[in-house]
C-alpha positions as CSV (number, residue, x, y, z in Angstrom):
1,X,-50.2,-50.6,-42.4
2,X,-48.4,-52.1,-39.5
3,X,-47.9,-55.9,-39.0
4,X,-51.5,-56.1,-37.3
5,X,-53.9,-54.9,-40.5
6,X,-56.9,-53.1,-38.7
7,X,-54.7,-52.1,-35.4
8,X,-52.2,-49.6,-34.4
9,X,-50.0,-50.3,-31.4
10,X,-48.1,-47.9,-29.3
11,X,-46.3,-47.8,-26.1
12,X,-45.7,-44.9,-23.7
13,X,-42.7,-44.7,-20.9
14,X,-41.1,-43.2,-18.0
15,X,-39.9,-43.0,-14.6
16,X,-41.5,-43.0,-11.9
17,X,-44.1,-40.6,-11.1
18,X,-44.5,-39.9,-15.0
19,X,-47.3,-40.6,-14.9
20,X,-47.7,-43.8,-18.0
21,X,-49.7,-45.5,-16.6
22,X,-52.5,-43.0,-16.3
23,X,-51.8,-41.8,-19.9
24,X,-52.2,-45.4,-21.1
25,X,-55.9,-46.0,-19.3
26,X,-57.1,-42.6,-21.0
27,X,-55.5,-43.8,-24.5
28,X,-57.6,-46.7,-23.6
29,X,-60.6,-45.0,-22.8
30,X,-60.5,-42.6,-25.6
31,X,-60.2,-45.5,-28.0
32,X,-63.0,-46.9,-26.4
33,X,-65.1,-43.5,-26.8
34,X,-64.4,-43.8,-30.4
35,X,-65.6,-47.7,-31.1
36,X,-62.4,-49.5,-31.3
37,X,-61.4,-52.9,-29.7
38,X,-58.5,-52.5,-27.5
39,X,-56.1,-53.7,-25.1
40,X,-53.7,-52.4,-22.8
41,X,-50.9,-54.2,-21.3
42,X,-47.6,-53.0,-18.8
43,X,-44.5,-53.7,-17.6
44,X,-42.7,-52.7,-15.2
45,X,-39.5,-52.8,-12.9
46,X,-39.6,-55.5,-9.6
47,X,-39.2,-52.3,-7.4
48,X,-42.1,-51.7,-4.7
49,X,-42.4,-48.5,-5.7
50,X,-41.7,-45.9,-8.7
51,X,-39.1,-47.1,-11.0
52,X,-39.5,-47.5,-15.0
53,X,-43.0,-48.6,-16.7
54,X,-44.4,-48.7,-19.6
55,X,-48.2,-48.7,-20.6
56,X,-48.2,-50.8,-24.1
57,X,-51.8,-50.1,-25.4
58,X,-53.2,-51.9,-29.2
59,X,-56.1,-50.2,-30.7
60,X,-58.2,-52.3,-33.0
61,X,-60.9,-52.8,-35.3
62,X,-61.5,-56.4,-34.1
63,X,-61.3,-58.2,-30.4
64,X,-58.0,-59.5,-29.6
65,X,-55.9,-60.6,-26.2
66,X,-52.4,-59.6,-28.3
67,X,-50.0,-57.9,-28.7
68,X,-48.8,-57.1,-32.0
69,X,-45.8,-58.1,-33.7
70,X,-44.5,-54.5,-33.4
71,X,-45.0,-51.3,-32.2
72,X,-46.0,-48.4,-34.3
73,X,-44.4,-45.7,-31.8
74,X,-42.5,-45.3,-28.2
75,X,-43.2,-42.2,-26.9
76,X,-41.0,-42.0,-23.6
77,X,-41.3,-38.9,-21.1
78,X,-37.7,-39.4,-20.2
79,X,-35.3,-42.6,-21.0
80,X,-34.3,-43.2,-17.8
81,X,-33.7,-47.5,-17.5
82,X,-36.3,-47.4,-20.4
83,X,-33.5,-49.5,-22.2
84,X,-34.8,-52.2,-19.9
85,X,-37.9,-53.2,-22.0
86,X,-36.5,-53.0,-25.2
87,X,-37.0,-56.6,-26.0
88,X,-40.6,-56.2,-24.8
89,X,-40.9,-53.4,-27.0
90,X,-39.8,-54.3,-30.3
91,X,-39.4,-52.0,-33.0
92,X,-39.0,-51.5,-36.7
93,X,-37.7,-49.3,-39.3
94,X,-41.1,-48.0,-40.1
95,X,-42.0,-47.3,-36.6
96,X,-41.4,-43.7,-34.6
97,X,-39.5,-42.6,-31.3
98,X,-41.0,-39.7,-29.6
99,X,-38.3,-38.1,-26.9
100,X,-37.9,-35.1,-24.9
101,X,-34.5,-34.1,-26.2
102,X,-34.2,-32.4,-22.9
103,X,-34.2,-35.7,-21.1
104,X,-31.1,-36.8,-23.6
105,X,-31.1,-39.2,-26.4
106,X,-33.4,-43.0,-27.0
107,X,-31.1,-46.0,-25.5
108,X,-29.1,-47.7,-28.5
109,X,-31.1,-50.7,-28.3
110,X,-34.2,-48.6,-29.9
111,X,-32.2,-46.3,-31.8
112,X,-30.9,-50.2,-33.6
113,X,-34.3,-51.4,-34.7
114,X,-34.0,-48.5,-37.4
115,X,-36.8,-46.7,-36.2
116,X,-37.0,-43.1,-36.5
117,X,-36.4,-40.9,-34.0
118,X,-38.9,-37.5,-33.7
119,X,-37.2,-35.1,-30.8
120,X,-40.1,-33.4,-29.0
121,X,-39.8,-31.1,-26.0
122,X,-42.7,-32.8,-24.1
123,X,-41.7,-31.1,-20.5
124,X,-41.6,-26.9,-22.5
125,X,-44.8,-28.0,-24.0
126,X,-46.3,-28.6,-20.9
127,X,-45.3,-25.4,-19.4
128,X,-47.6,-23.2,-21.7
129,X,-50.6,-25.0,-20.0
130,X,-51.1,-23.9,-16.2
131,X,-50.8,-27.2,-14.8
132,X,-49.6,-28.8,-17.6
133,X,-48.1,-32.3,-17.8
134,X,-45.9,-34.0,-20.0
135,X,-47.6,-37.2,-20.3
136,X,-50.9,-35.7,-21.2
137,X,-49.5,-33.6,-24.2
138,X,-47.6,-37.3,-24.9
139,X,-51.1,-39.0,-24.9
140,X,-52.7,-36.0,-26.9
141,X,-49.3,-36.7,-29.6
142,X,-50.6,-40.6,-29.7
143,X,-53.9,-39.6,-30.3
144,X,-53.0,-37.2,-32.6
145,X,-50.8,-40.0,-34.6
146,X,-53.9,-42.7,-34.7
147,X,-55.8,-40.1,-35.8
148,X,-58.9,-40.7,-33.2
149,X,-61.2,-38.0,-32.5
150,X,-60.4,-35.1,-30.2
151,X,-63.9,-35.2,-28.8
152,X,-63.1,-38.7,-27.7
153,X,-59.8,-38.0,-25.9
154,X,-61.2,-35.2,-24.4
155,X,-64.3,-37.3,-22.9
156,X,-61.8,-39.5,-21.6
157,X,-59.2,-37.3,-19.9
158,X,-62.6,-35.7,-18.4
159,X,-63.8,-39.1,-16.9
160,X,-60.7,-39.9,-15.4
161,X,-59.1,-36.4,-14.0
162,X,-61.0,-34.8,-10.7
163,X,-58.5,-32.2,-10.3
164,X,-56.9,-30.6,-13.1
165,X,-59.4,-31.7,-15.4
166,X,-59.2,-28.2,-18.1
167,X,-55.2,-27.9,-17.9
168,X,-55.2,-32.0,-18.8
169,X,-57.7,-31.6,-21.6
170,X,-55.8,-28.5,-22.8
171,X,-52.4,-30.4,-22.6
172,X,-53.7,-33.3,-24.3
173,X,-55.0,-30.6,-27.4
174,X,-52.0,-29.7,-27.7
175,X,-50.3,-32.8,-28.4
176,X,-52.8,-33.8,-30.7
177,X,-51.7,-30.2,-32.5
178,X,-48.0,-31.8,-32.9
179,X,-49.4,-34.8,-34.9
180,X,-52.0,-32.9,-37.0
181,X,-49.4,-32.4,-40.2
182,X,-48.4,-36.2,-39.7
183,X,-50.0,-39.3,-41.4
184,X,-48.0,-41.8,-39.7
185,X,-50.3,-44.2,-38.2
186,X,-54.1,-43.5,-39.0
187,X,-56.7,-46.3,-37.5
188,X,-58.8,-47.6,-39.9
189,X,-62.9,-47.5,-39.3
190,X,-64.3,-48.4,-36.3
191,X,-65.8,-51.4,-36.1
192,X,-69.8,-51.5,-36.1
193,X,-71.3,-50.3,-32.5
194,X,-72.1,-52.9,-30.0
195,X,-72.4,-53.2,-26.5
196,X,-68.7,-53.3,-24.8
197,X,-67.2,-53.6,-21.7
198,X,-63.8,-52.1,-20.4
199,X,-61.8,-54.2,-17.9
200,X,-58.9,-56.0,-16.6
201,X,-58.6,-59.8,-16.2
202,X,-58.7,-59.0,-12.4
203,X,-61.7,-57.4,-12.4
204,X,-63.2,-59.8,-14.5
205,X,-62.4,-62.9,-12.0
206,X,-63.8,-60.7,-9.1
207,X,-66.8,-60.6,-11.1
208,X,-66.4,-64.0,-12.4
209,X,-66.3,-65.1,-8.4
210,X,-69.3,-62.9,-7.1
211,X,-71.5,-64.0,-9.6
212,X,-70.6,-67.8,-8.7
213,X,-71.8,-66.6,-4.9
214,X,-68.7,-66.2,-3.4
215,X,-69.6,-64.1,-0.4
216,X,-66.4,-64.8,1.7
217,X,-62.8,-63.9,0.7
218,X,-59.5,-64.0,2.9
219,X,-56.3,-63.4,0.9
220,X,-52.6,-61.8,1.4
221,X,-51.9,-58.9,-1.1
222,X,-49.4,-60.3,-3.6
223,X,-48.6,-59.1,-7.2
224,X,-50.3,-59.2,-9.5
225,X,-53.2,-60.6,-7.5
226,X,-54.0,-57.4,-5.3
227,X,-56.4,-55.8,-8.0
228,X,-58.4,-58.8,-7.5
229,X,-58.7,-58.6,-3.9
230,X,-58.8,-54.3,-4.3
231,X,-61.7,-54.9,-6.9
232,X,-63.8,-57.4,-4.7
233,X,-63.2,-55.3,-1.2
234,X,-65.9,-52.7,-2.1
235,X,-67.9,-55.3,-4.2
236,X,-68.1,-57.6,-1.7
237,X,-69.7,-55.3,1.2
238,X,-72.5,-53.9,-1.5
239,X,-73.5,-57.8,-1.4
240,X,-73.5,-58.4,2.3
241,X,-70.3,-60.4,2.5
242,X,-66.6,-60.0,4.0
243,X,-63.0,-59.6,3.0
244,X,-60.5,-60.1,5.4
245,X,-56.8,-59.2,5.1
246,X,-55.0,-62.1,6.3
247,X,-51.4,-61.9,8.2
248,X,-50.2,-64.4,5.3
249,X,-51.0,-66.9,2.7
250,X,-51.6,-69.9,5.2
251,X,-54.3,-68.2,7.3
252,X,-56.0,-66.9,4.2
253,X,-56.2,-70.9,2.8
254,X,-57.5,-71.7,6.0
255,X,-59.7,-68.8,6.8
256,X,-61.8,-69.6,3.8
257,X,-61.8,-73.7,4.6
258,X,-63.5,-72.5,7.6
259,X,-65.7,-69.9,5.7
260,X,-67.0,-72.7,3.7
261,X,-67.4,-75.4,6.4
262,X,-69.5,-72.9,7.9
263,X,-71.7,-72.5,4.1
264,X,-70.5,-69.6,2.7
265,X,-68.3,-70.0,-1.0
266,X,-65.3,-68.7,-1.0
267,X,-62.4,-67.8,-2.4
268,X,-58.5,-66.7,-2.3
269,X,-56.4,-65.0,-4.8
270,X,-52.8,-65.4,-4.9
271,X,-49.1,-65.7,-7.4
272,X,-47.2,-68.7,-7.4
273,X,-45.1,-67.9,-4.1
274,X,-48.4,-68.0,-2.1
275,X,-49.8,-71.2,-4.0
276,X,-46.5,-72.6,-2.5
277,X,-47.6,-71.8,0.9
278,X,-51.3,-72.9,0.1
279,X,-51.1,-76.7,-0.9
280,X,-50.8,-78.5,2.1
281,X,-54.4,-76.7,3.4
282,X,-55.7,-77.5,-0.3
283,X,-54.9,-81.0,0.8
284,X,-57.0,-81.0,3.7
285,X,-59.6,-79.4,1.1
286,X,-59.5,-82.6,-1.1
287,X,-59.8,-85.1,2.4
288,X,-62.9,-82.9,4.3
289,X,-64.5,-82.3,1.2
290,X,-64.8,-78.5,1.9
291,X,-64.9,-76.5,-2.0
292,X,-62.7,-73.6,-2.1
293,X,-61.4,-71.7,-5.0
294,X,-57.9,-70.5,-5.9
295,X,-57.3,-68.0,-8.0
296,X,-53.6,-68.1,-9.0
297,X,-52.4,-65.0,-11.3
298,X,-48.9,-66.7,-12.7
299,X,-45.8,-64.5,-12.4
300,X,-42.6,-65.2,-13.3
301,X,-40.5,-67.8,-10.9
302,X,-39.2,-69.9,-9.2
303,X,-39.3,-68.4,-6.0
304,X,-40.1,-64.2,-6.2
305,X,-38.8,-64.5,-9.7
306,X,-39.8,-61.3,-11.1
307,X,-42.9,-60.3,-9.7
308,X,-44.3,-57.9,-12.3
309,X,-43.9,-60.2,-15.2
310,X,-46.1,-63.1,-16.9
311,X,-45.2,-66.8,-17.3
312,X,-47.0,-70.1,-17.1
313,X,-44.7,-72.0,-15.2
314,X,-47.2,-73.0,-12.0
315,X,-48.9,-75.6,-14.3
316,X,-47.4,-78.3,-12.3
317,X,-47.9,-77.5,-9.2
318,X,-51.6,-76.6,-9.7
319,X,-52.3,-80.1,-11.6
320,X,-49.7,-82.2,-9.2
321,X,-48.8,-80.5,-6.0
322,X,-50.5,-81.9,-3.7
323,X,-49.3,-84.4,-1.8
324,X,-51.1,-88.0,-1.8
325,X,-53.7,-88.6,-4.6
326,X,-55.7,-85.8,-4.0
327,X,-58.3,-84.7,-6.7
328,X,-59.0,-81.6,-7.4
329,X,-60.2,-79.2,-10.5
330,X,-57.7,-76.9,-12.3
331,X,-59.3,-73.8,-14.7
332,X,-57.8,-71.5,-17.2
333,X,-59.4,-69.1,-18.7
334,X,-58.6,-68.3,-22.3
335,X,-59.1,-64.7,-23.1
336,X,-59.3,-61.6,-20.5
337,X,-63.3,-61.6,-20.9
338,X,-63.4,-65.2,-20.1
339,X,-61.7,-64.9,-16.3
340,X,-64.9,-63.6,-15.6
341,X,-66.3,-67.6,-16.7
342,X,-63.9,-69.3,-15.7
343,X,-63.8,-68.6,-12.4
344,X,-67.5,-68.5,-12.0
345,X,-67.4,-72.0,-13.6
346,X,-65.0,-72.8,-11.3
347,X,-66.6,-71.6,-7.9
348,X,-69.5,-74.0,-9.2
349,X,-67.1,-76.9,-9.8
350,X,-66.3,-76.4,-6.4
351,X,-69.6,-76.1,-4.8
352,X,-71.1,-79.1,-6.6
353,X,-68.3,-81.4,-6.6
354,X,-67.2,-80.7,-2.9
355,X,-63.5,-80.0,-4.0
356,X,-61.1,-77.2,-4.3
357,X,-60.8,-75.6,-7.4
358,X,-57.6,-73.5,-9.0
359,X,-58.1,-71.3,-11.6
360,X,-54.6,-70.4,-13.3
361,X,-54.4,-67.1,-14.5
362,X,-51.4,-64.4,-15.5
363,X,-49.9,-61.4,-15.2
364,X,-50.2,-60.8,-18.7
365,X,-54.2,-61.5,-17.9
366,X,-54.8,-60.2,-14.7
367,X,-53.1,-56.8,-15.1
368,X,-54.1,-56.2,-19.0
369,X,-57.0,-53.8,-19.2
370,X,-59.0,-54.0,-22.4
371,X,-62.3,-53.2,-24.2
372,X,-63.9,-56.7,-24.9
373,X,-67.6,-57.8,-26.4
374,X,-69.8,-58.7,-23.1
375,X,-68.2,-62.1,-21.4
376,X,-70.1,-64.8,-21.4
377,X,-71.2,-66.0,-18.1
378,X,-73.6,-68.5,-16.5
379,X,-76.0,-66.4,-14.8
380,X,-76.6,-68.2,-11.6
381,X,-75.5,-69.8,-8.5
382,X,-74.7,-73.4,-8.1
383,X,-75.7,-74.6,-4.9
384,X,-74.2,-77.1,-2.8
385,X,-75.6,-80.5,-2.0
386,X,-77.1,-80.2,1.7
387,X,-78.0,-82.3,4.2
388,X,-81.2,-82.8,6.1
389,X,-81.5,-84.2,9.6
390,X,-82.9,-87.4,9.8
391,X,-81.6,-90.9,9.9
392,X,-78.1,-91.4,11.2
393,X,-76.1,-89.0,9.2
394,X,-73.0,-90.0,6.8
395,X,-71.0,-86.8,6.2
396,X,-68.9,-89.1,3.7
397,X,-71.6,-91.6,2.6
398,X,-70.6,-93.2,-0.8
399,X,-73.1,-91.6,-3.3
400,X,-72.8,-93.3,-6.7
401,X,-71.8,-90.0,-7.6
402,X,-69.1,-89.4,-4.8
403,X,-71.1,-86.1,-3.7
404,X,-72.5,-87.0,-0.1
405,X,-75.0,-84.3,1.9
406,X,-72.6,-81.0,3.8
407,X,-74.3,-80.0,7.0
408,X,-74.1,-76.7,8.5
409,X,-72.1,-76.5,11.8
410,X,-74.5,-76.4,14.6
411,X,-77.2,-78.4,13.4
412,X,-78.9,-80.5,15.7
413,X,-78.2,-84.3,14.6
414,X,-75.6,-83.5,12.0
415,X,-72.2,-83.4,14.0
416,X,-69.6,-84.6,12.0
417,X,-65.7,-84.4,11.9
418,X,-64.4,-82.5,9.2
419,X,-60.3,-83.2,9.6
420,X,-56.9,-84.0,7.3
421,X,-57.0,-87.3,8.7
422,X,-58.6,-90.6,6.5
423,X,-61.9,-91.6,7.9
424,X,-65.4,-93.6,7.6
425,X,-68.3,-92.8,6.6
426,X,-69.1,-90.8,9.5
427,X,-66.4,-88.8,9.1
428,X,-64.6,-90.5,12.0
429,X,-60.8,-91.1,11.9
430,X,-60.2,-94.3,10.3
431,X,-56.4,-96.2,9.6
432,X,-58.7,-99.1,7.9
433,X,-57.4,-100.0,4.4
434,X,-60.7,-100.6,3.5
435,X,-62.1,-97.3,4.5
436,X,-59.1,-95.4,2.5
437,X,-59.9,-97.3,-0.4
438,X,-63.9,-96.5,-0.1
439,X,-63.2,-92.9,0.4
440,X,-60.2,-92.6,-2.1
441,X,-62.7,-94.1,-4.9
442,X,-65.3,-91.7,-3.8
443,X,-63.0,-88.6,-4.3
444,X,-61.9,-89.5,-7.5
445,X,-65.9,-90.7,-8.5
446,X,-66.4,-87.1,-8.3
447,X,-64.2,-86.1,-10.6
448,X,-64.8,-88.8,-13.2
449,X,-68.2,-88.3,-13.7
450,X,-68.0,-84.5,-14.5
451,X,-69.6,-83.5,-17.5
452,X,-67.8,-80.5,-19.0
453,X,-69.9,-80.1,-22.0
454,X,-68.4,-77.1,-23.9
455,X,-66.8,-75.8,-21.3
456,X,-63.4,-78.2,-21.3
457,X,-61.9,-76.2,-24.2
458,X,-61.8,-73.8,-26.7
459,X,-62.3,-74.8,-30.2
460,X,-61.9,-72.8,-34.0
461,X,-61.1,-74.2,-36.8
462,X,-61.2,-78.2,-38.0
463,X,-64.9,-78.0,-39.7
464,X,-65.6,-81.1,-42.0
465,X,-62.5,-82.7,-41.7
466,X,-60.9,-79.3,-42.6
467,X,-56.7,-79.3,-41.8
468,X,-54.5,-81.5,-40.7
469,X,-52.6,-78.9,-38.2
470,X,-53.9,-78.7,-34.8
471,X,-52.6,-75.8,-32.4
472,X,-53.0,-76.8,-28.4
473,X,-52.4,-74.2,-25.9
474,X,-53.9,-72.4,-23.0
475,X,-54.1,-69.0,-21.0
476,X,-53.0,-66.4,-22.0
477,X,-50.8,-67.8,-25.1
478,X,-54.8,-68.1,-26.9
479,X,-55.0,-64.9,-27.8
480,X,-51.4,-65.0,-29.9
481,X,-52.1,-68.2,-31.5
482,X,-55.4,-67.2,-32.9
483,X,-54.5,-64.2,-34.4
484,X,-51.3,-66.3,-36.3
485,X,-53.5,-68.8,-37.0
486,X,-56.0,-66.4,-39.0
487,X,-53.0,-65.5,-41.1
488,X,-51.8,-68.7,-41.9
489,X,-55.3,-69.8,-43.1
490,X,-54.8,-66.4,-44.9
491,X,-51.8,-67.6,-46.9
492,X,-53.5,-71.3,-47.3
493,X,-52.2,-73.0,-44.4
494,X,-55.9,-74.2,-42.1
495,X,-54.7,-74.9,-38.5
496,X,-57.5,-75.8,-35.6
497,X,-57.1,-74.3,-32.3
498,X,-57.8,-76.3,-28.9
499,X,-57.4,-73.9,-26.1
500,X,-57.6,-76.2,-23.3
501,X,-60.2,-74.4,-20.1
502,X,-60.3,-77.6,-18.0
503,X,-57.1,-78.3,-17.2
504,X,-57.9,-81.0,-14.2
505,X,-59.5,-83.7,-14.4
506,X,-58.1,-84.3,-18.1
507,X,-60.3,-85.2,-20.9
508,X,-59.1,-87.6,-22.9
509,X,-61.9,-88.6,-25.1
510,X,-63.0,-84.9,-25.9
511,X,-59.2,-84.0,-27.0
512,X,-59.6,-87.1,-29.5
513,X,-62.2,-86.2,-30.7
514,X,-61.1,-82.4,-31.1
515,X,-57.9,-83.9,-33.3
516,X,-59.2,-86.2,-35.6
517,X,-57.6,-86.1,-38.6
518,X,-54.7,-84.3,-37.4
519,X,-51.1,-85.0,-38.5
520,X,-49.2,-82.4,-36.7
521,X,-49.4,-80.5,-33.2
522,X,-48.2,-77.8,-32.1
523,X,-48.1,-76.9,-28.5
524,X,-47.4,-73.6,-27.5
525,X,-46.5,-72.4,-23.7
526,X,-44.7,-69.9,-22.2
527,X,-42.6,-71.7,-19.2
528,X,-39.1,-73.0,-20.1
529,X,-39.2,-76.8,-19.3
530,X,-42.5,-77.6,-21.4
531,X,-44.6,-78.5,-18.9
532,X,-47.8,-78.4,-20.9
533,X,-46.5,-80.2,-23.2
534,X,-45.3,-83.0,-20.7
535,X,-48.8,-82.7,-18.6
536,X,-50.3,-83.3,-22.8
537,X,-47.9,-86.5,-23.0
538,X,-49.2,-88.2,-19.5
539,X,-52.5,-87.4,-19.8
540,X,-53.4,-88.0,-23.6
541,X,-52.6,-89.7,-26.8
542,X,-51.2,-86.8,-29.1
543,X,-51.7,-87.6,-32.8
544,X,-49.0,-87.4,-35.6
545,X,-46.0,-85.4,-35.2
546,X,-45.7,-82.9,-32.5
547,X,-43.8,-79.9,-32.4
548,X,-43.1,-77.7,-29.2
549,X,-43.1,-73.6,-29.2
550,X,-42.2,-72.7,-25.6
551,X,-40.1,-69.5,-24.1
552,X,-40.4,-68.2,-20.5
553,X,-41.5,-65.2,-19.2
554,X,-41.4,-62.7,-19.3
555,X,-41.7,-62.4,-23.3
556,X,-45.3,-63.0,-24.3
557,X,-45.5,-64.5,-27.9
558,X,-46.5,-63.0,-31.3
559,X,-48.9,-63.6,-33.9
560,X,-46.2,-63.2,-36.4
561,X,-44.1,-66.4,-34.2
562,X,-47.1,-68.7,-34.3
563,X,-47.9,-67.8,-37.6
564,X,-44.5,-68.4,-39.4
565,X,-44.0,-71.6,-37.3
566,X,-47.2,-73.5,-39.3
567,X,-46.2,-72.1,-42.3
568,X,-43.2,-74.3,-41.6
569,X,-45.5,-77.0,-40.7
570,X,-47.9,-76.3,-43.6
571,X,-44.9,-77.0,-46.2
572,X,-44.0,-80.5,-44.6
């Protein structure tokens, strides 16, 4: 069985206009008609268009947000610049290249891992189906080699082909004929049948955002935000509310400012060049009291970076970036299914607390398309605090709880100033110390008395005392760390996990709480300068010794790295 017991993982490549990418989604989908768990990640060159891809799909018997340690097979429709994603691809002795010997030989850096290489003329094969293509007789092989039902791959290629629908089942049948004397990589049972959903971590926070209320959205198409913005376009109008395309990042922060001055929620979507552009309108956010959400899918940087690949490196800027003390919330979600919460929960942080929100999601996250157990969601809309006209009105009164009435532009008797500069209670510009201080206090009140509950983190593990290990992280490095977590506690090492969701405002008495009795933390990121880790240092009291696991992008981590580094841990 591979490194993953219960999963298979395989990975499919090529050029551009191959056609992976589409393979990989009916893999996905077949997998899906069968009952299996699964998830289905790419990568890809920084080229606008065309250029080398990959589609790396898992099938499980269990939910997970992984990758595997390894992958079973790379089947390539030609190896042109696949070389590229060797280290994302890693390979082993007991896993299989697939290759169109007509397209020349696997790139050394495959052919080293010891795999074995299986020459198969995917193009000829093709040719004896009218309309044939290669990378539907390579998905047919892929089934064929997990061993899921023909039935299921042909449902699938039916669902997803308009045009060519017969000559792409047939190709696909004969792929699966190729594997049929091979046992290489059979799945094991399905898991038992329960309601499912497939999706992508955009999708999800569209969803996530609409079910919050968000009825208003202006953004700038960025990767790998644009699904978001693609997914909530149509979405959007079925509800009776907009989506504008704005010239750039800076009108899209302040087109939804004004949205939501004027009382409808709403939201942007953005990567870490646009957040850039973004924080000085945030600012004005945090001083008018206007609640806007952020949705921030990471990708490598600084600057364009590389635009198609995952990283967590715009922590700091999210949490500290604005200039001036300016409160604000900060949400990660933790799993693919739970960017649908997270930014729901966050669009009602906004609303109720009168602040901008960020949620910080990935690449690895936003792009990944997977079959998940129904997310979890709240089910209702938060609505803002109002005001009502009647005795002279305080846009900025100072509530015990720092929330003070919004009125609706245009309502007679409750004019007010909504600017960036510091004012009175009125809202009325204001250089008074004393009035800065009143309205600084109220701003942070806001913050300070948010309840969380459950939401703040995720937590597994640390039962009765159980463990002295404690795992933090958060993101998209959750998924990782709890699958090498299960199989350290497999081998007799029990670590906790604390998969911090609330990011901003920090809760310091919850994370004590979450680590008593722990001796030794590890945190795990995936940004080069450990900024989690330092944002963990300045906001809490970290217990025992603590240990850092960070890389950058674009390399996501491994079950097998987490799990190996508390076995070291678990022998101190």
């Amino acid at each position: 069985m591979h490194p993953g017991h219960g999963s298979v993982s395989v990975a499919l490549a090529g050029s551009g206009g191959a056609g992976v990418m589409t393979a990989g989604n009916m893999l996905l989908e077949a997998a899906a008609q069968a009952g299996y768990y699964s998830l289905m990640t790419r990568t890809s060159g920084p080229q606008i268009r065309g250029g080398e891809a990959a589609a790396m799909v898992r099938v499980c018997s269990f939910p997970t947000d992984a990758q595997d340690d390894r992958f079973a097979v790379l089947a390539a429709i030609d190896w042109q610049n696949i070389g590229r994603f060797a280290a994302e691809i890693p390979l082993d002795s007991s896993s299989l290249l697939i290759g169109d010997p007509a397209q020349g030989d696997p790139p050394e850096l495959f052919l080293k891992s010891g795999a074995r290489y299986l020459p198969l003329p995917l193009k000829a094969l093709a040719k004896q189906i009218e309309g044939g293509w290669p990378n539907m007789v390579a998905l047919g092989v892929l089934a064929g080699l997990m061993r899921l039902p023909a039935q299921a791959v042909e449902r699938a290629v039916a669902r997803s082909m308009k045009k060519g629908r017969e000559a792409g089942i047939n190709a696909a049948r004969l792929g699966m004929a190729q594997a049929a004397a091979r046992e290489d990589f059979p799945l094991p049972p399905p898991p038992p049948k329960t309601v499912r959903w497939l999706i992508t971590g955009n999708e999800a926070a569209g969803l996530g955002a609409l079910r919050g209320g968000v009825r208003f959205v202006a953004a700038y198409p960025i990767t790998p935000a644009t699904e978001l913005l693609e997914y909530m376009a149509p979405a959007l109008a079925k509800l009776g509310g907009t989506l504008v395309q704005a010239e750039d990042e800076l009108a899209s922060i302040n087109m939804i400012l004004g949205a939501s001055y004027g009382g409808a929620p709403a939201l942007t979507a953005t990567s870490g060049p646009g957040l850039s552009l973004m924080i000085e309108a945030l600012g004005l956010g945090v001083t008018a009291e206007i609640p806007v959400v952020v949705v921030d899918v990471m990708r490598t940087g600084p600057s364009t970076g590389i635009a198609t690949k995952s990283e967590q490196a715009d922590l700091n800027i999210a949490l500290y970036g604005l200039h001036g003390d300016a409160p604000h919330v900060v949400v990660a979600p933790n799993s693919l299914a739970d960017c649908l919460g997270a930014t729901e929960w966050a669009v009602h942080l906004a609303e109720s607390l009168q602040v901008p929100a960020i949620v910080l999601s990935d690449q690895y996250f936003g792009q990944a398309r997977a079959v998940v157990d129904v997310p979890v969601f709240q089910d209702r809309v938060v609505a803002r605090l109002t005001a009502k006209n009647g005795a002279a009105y305080k846009r900025y009164a100072l509530t015990e709880s720092g929330v003070s009435p919004m009125a609706l532009p245009g309502t007679p008797g409750l004019a007010y100033t909504a600017d960036g500069l510091e004012h009175n209670e009125r809202g009325i510009p204001s250089s008074q110390a004393s009035d800065h201080l009143a309205q600084m206090d109220k701003r942070a009140r806001k913050l300070a008395q948010l309840d969380p509950g459950e939401n703040w983190a995720s937590q597994e593990g640390g039962c009765d005392g159980e463990g002295d290990i404690a795992v933090l992280t958060f993101g998209s490095c959750t998924g990782p760390v709890r699958e090498g977590i299960a199989r350290a506690r497999a081998d007799g090492v029990a670590a906790r996990l604390v998969s911090l969701r609330l990011l901003s405002p920090a809760q310091p008495e919850r994370l004590k709480q979450a680590l008593a009795g722990v001796k030794r933390v590890l945190v795990v990121e995936q940004n080069h300068s450990g900024q989690f880790l330092r944002y963990l240092r300045g906001e809490y009291d970290l217990p025992g010794e603590v240990a850092s696991l960070r890389r950058p992008g674009p390399l996501p981590f491994r079950p097998d790295e987490i799990y190996r580094r508390l076995l070291e841990l678990g022998r101190k």
